[in-house]
C-alpha positions in Angstrom: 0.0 0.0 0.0 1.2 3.5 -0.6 -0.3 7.0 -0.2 -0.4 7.6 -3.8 -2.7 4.7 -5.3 -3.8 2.8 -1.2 -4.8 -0.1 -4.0 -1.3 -1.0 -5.0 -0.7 -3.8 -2.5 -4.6 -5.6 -2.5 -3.6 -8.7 -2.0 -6.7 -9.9 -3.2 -5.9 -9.1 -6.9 -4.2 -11.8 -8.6 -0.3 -11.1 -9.0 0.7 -10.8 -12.4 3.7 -12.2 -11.9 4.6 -15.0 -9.6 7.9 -16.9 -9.3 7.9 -20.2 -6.9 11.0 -21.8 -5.5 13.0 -20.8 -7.9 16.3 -22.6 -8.3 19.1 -22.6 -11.1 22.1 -24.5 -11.0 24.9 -24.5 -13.7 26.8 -27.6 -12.6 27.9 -27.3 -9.2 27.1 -23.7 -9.4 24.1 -22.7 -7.5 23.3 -19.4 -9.3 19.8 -19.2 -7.8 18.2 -20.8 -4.4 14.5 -20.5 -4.1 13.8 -17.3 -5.1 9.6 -16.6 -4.5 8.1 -13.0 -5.4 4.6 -11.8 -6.6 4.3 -9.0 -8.3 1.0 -7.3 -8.5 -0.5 -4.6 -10.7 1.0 -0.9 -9.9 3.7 -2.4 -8.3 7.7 -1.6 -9.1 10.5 -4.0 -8.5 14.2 -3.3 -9.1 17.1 -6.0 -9.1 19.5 -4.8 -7.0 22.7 -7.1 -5.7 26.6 -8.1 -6.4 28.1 -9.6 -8.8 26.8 -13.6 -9.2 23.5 -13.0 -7.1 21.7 -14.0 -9.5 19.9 -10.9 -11.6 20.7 -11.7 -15.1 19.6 -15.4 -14.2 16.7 -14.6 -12.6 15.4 -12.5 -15.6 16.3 -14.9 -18.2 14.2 -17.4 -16.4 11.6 -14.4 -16.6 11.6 -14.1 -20.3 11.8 -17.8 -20.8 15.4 -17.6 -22.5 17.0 -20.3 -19.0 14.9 -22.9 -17.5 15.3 -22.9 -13.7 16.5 -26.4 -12.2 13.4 -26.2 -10.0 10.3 -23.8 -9.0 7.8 -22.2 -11.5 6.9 -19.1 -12.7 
């Protein structure tokens, strides 16, 4: 919820996007350990970490350019 649009965060809308235990491993590489995130309508998320948190992973799984090991989106 914010004081702009008190809406934003209604969890009863459905989120348009919804990652579930997501997991990606290159070998013996763990690049991404159950990640889980909703997104809903009016909402703004940034990717913000070091180098190797997984970012670039995480939105490739996204776009469905890299299937994640485990989890769902």
């Amino acid at each position: 919820m914010n004081a702009i649009n008190p809406e934003v965060r209604d969890v009863g809308k459905p989120p348009i996007l919804e990652l579930r235990g997501l997991s990606k491993r290159y070998g013996k590489i763990e690049a991404l350990s159950e990640l889980s995130l909703s997104v809903r309508e009016g909402e703004v998320y940034g990717f913000l970490g070091r180098n190797g948190a997984g970012k670039s992973t995480t939105i490739r799984i996204i776009m469905g350019i890299t299937k994640p090991t485990s989890g769902e989106v």
